[in-house]
N, C-alpha and C positions, 0 to 999 in steps of 0.2 A: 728216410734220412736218419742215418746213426750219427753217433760220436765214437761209438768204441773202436776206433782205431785210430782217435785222434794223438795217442803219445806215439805210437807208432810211424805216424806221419811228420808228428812234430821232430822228431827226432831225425828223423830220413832229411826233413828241410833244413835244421840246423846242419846237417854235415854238408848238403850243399851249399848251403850259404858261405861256413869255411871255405870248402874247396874253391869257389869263386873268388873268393877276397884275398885269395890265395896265387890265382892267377890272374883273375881281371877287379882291380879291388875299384878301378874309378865304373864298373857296373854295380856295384852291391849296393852303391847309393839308390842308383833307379828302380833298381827290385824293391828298395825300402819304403821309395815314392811311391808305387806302384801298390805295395800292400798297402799303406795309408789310405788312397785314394778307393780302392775297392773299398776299404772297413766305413769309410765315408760315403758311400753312396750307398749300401746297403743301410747306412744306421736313416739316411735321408727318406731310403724307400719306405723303411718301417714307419715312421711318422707320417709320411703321406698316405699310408695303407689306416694307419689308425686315425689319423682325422676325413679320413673320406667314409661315407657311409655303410662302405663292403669291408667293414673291420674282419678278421678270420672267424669262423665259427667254433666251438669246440671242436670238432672234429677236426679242423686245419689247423689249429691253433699249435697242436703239439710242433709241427713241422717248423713253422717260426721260431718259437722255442727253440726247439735245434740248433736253427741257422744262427740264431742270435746268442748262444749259446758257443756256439764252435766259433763265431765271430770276437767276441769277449774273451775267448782263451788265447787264440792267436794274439789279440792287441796286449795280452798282459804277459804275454811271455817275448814279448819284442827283446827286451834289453838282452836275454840270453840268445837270440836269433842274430840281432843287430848291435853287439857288445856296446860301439860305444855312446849306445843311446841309453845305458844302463846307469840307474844312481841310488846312492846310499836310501834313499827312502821307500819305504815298501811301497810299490806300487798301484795307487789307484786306478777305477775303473776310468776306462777312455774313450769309452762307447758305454751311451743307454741305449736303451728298448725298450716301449710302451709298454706299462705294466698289464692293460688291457690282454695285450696277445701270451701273457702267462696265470690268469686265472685257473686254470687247471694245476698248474701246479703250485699255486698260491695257496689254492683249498685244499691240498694234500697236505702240503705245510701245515696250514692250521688245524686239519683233523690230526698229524701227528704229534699235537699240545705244544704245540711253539706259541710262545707269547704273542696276538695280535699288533703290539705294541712294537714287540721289538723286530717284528715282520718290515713292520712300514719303515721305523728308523733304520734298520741296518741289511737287511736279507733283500726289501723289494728293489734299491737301487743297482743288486747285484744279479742279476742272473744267472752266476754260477753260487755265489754265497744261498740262495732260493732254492735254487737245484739240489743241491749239496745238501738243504736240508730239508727235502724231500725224499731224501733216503735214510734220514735216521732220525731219532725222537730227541727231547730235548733232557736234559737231566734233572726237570723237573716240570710234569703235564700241568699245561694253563685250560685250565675248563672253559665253557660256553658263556662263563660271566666277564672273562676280560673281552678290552675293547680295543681299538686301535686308538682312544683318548686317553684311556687308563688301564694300570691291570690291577685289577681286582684283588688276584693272591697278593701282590707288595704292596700294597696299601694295609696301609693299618687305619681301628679308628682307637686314636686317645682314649677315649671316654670306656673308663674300665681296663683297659691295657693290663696286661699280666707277662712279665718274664715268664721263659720258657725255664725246666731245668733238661739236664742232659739227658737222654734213652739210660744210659747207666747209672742215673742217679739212684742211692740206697735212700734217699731224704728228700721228698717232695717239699717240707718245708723248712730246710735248714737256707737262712741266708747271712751274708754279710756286708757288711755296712763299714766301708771308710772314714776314719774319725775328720766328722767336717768340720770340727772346731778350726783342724792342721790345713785342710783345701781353704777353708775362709781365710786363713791370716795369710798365706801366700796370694790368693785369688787380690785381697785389698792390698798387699803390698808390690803389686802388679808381675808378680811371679806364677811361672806355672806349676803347679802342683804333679806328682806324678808319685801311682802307687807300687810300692812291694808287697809281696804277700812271704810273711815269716814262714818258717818251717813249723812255726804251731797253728797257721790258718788264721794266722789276725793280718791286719794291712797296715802300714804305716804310710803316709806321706813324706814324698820329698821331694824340695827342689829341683825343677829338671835342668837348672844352672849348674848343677852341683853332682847331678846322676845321669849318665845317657840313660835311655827309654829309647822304647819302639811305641807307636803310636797305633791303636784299634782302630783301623774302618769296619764297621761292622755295619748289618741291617734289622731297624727293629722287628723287624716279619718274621725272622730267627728267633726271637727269644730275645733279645741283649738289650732292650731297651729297659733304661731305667735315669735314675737322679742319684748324687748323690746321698742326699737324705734314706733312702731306701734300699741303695747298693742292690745286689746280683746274688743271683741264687749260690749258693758257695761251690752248687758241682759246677758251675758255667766258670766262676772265678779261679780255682784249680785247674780247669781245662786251660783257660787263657795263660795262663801264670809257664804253664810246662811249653807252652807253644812257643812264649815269648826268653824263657828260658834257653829252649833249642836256638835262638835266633841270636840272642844275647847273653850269655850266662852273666849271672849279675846284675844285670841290668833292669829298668824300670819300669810300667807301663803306663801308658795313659789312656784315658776313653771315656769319650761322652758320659755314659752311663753310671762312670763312678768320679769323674771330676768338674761336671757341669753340674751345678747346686739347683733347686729349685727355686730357691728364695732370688725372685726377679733382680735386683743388687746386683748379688756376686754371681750369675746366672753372665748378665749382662757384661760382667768383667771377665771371662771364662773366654765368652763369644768375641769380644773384643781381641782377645789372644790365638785366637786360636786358629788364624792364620801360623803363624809365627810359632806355636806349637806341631803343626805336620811339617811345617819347612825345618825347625831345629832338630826332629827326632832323626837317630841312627838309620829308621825302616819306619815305616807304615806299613802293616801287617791287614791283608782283607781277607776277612772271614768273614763267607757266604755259603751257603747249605748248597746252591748249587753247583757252583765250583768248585765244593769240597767232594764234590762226586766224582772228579778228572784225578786221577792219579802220575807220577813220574813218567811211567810209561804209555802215559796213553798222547797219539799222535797231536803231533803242536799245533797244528787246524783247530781241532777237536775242542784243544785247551783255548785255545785262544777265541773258538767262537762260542765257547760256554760262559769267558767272561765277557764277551758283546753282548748276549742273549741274560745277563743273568742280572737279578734284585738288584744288584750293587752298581749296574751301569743307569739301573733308571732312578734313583734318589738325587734327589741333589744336594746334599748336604758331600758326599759324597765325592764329589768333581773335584771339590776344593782339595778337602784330604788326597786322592789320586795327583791330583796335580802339583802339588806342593811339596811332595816325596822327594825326597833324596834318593832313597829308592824302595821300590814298590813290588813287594812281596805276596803273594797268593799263597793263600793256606789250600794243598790238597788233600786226599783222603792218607799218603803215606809220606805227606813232608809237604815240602815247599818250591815255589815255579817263582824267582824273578822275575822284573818284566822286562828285561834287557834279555834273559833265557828266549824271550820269546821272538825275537829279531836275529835270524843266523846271517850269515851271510848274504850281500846283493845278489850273486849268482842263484843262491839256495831260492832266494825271495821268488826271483823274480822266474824260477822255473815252474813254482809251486802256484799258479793264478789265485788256488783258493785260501792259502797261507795269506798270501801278498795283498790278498782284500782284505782279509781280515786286521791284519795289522797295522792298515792303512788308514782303520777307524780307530786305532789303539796309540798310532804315532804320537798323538798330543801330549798322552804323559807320560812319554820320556824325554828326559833334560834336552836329548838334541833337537826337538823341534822350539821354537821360535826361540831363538836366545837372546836375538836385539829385537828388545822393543823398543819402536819410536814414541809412538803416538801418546803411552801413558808412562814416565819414568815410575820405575819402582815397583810394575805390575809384570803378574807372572805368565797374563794372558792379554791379548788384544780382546778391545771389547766385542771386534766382529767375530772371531773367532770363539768369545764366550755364547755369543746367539746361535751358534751350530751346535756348542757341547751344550748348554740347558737343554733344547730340542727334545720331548720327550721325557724330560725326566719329573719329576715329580715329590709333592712334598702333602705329609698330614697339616701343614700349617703353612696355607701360600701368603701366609704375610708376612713370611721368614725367609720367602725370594732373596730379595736385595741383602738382606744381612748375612746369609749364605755364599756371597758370591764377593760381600765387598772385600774380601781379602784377596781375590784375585786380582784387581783392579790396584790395590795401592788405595782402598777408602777407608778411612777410620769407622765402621759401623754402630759406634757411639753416637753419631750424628745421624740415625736413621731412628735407635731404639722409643724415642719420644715423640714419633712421627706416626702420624693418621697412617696405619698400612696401606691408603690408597693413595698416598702421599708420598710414598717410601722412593716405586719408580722415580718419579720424577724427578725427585730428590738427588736420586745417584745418575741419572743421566746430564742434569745439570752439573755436578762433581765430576763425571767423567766428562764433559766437555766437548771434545771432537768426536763425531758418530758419522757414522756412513751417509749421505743425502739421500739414498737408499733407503732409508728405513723410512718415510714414509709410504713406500709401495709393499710393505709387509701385510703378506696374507691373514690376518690375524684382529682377535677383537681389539678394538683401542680405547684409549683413555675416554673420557667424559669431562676434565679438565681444562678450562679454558687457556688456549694456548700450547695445548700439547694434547689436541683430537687427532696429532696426527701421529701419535705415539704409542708403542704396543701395550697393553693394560698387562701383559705377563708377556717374558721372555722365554718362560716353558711351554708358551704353546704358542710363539710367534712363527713365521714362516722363515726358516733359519737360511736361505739364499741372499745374502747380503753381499754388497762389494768389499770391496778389500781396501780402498782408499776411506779414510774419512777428513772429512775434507769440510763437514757442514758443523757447526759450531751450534752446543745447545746452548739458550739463557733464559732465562725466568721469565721473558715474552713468547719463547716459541724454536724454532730451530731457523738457524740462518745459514742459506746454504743457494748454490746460483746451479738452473737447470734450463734443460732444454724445453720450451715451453709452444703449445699453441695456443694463441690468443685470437679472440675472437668477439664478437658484438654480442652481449651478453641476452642470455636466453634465460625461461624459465621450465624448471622440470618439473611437470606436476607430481603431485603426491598420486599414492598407488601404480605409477609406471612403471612395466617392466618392457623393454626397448632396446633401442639401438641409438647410439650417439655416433654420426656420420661425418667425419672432419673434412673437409676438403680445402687443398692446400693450393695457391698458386705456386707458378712454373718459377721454383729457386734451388733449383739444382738437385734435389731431393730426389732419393730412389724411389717416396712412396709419396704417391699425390692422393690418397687417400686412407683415413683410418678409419676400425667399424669398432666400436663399442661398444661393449653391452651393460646395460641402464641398471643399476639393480632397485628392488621397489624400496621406498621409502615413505613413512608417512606422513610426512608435510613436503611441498612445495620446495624449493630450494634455486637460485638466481646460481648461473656458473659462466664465467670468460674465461678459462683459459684449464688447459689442462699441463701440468707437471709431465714432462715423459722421462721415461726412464733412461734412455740414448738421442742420440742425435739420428735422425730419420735418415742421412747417408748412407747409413751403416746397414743397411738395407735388411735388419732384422724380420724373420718369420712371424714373430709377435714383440708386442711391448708391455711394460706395464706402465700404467698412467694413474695420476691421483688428479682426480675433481677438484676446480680452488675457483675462489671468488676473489680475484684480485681487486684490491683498493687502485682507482685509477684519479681518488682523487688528489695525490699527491706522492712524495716521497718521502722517506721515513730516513734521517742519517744515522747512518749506525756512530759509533764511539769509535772506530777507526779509521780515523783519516776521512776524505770526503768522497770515500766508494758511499754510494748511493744504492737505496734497495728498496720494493715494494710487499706493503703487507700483503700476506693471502692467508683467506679461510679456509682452512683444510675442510673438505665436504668427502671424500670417500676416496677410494680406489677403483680401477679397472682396467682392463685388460683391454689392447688393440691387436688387431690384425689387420695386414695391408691389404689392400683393395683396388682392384682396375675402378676405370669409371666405368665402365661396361658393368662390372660388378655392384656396383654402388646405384647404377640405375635399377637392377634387378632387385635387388634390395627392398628398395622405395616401393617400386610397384608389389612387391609380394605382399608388403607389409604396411601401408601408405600413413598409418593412423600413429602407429609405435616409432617411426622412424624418424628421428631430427637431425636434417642437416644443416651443418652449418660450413663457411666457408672462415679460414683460421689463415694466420700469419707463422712463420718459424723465427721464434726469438730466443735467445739465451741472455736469460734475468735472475738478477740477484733478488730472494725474495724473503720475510721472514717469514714461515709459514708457522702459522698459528692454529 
């Protein structure tokens, strides 16, 4: 099985499809039905091939691949096949495919230096974004030391840190220094500071009330990290000055590295602002060594999945500046790529599958995506929406999470800087208030906090599939949020068990009269009635996720609104269900008779504080 004659086909089909819609146009709906329903039953096979034992071998594997491959292009080029199912948004994928059955070409990817990192966030949910870059290198080789939890090359360690200067520099040690006297009395008079560089090499300060500026996203892995105190190597500082020149004539710059002070104070007053400084600048200008490798003419795929793949997508100081852009500029090797250049047309989008994924991880920062928000007034992102873009990114100081990210949010992060870093979260989940009820089935380590065990201890490495509503209210007892629950006559787990947790349901209308899951070890004992699910059991899901809770049964707890009524629970863990015959659930038992507990559960939907 090929692909290479799938433009050719694709092409041959869209003229059919015209010509039908043309003559019989109340058929071109069931043709559309009918492509659906195959792209559905093939994406249903693949999963039942990968969770059965006879997963493909390598040697079969390419062939899926394929299928899943030619599968994925057709579903992404629909809107140009079936026009008026076409929309202004670049087009996400609309089928997966078990990563398992593209290991081959996973390990090609990563022997051609693609970042393991940005493999897993952004290339493995793609099958053709994977493919795609298995036929070419990345614009900068990640060696055998990164990992799919961190990369190596963009991490930096503090400790000794040294500015880079430029390949052309005549002066390794010529540098200059911003007069902080001018950043301090702006910084304390709650103004942003912002520099010029004279035509004789010195910098002044000035009000950025008073001067448009373009604002630096830069990466310290480059070179460009620095304080004010100590300022920039001067060949880096004249590089930046002509860039921002070209963008601005006249105009201002501002950046980390020469307007953030060291001195904790006015450091802390800087970060306080500096929301409000990428949102007031003219441009946010990002300059990254990898992207500066993509020039004008090189294909907008190309450019656009070098800035998915590159240093500047996995910082997270980063997100915020991207996000906060008016508009948002890439420095390449012969000028400059917008990021509005990089969305042409719906037609264009959605002709180009590999364009349309790409951009589809890029949508968030531009202005058109989310423009009303409900849930937090005054914020530039929803919080569930924040837990997808942290995903992956990464910082030399994770106690500087939460203050990184409170200007998205609409939180003053002056209310954070005098806080125990392992105090910070929960600090701003309490601030931000309504959160997903969802978040306690996050894949991810959690807190140790009484009260909030059931909450992610970092949002950079939590499991970013969150829902979309939130609907569950955090407070300084726990999260208060009402779920579909099995409750049941309370058991004890012993410590060191690893198992199976066997629910069995009486006959109340439910699709599944049986859930199986699995025990993970721990080392103490632990009492559990009732499990948190993640849906309601009708909905006749393939799998669930479930969190372990110790409900208090010996009473009711009123909340402060009105006389809705609600019970506490101990958040005790997570896990994962699959539905089960009783045929199934007897075989189970006998295979396994020692590890396996079952119990017999009730279906309720309960308000509960989980703590």
């Amino acid at each position: 099985m090929t692909d290479k004659n799938t433009h050719t086909l694709l092409a041959d089909w869209q003229r059919r499809t015209r010509q039908l819609s043309e003559s019989h146009p109340n058929r071109i709906q069931l043709w559309e039905d009918r492509v659906y329903e195959d792209l559905n039953l093939l994406e249903t096979l693949f999963y039942r091939l990968a969770s059965s034992s006879k997963s493909p071998s390598r040697e079969v594997a390419p062939y899926f691949a394929g299928m899943a491959s030619i599968a994925v292009t057709i579903a992404g080029v629909r809107g140009t096949i079936f026009p008026r199912d076409m929309s202004t948004a670049p087009n996400k994928p609309s089928h997966s495919f078990p990563v398992s059955f593209f290991i081959q070409i996973k390990d090609t990817v990563r022997s051609n230096g693609w970042c393991p990192l940005a493999i897993k966030r952004f290339l493995e949910p793609s099958i053709i974004l994977l493919e795609y870059a298995s036929t070419c290198e990345p614009s900068i080789y990640h060696g055998a030391e990164c990992t799919e939890e961190a990369c190596t090359r963009n991490t930096i360690n503090a400790t000794g840190y040294k500015p880079q200067h430029t390949t052309e520099c005549p002066s390794a040690y010529a540098y200059t220094i911003p007069p902080k006297s001018g950043v301090y009395d702006l910084l304390q008079r709650g103004r942003i500071p912002v520099i010029q560089r004279q035509p004789n090499g010195t910098l002044c300060v000035r009000d950025a009330s008073e001067t448009p500026y373009v604002a630096i996203s830069e990466v310290w892995v480059d070179g460009l990290g620095g304080t004010t105190e100590k300022g920039l190597p001067t060949c880096q500082i004249e590089r930046l000055a002509k860039l921002v020149h070209a963008l601005l004539p006249g105009g201002a710059f501002w950046m980390d590295s020469l307007c953030v002070p060291e001195v904790r104070a006015m450091r802390k007053q800087a970060i306080r602002q500096m929301g409000r400084t990428y949102a007031d600048a003219s441009a946010v200008l990002v300059t990254d060594a990898g992207i500066r490798c993509y020039s004008r003419s090189s294909a907008l795929e190309d450019v656009a999945l070098g800035v998915l793949t590159s240093g500047w997508m996995q910082r997270l100081w980063t997100l915020q500046e991207g996000l906060l852009a008016k508009k948002l500029i890439f420095e390449l090797s012969d000028g400059f790529a917008s990021l509005d250049s990089f969305f042409p047309d719906p037609a264009m989008q959605w002709a180009n599958p590999l364009l349309s994924q790409c951009l589809s991880k890029l949508y968030h920062f531009t202005r058109r995506h989310n423009q009303r928000l409900l849930s937090i007034p005054g914020a530039r992102t929803e919080f569930i929406d924040l837990v997808r873009f942290l995903f992956g990114r990464w910082t030399s100081k994770p106690e500087d999470e939460t203050i990184a990210v409170c200007g998205l949010l609409n939180v003053d992060p002056i209310t954070l800087f005098d806080i125990e870093p392992l105090e910070r979260l929960k600090t701003l989940l309490i601030q931000v208030g309504r959160l997903p009820s969802d978040i306690v089935f996050m894949d991810c380590p959690k807190m140790e906090v009484p009260g909030f065990r059931w909450a992610p201890k970092s949002l950079m490495r939590s499991d970013f599939r969150v829902g979309h509503e939130c609907r569950a209210v955090c407070t300084a007892e726990g999260l208060d949020a009402e779920y579909h629950c099995a409750r049941f006559a309370q058991v004890v787990i012993p410590a060191g068990i690893t198992g199976k947790l066997l629910i069995q349901f009486d006959d109340q209308g439910a699709a599944t009269k049986v859930l199986d899951g699995a025990i993970g070890r721990l080392d103490v004992s632990y009492a559990c009635n009732v499990v948190l699910l993640e849906k309601d059991l009708k909905n006749g899901k393939t799998w669930m996720k479930g969190a372990l809770g110790l409900l208090d049964t010996t009473g009711l707890s009123e909340c402060d609104q009105g006389t809705n009524l609600r019970r506490d629970c101990e958040y005790l863990g997570r896990a994962m269900f699959i539905p089960l015959t009783n045929r199934a659930l007897e075989k189970r038992v006998a295979e396994k008779p020692r590890s396996a507990i079952v119990i017999e559960a009730t279906l309720e939907k309960l308000r509960v504080l989980v703590r």
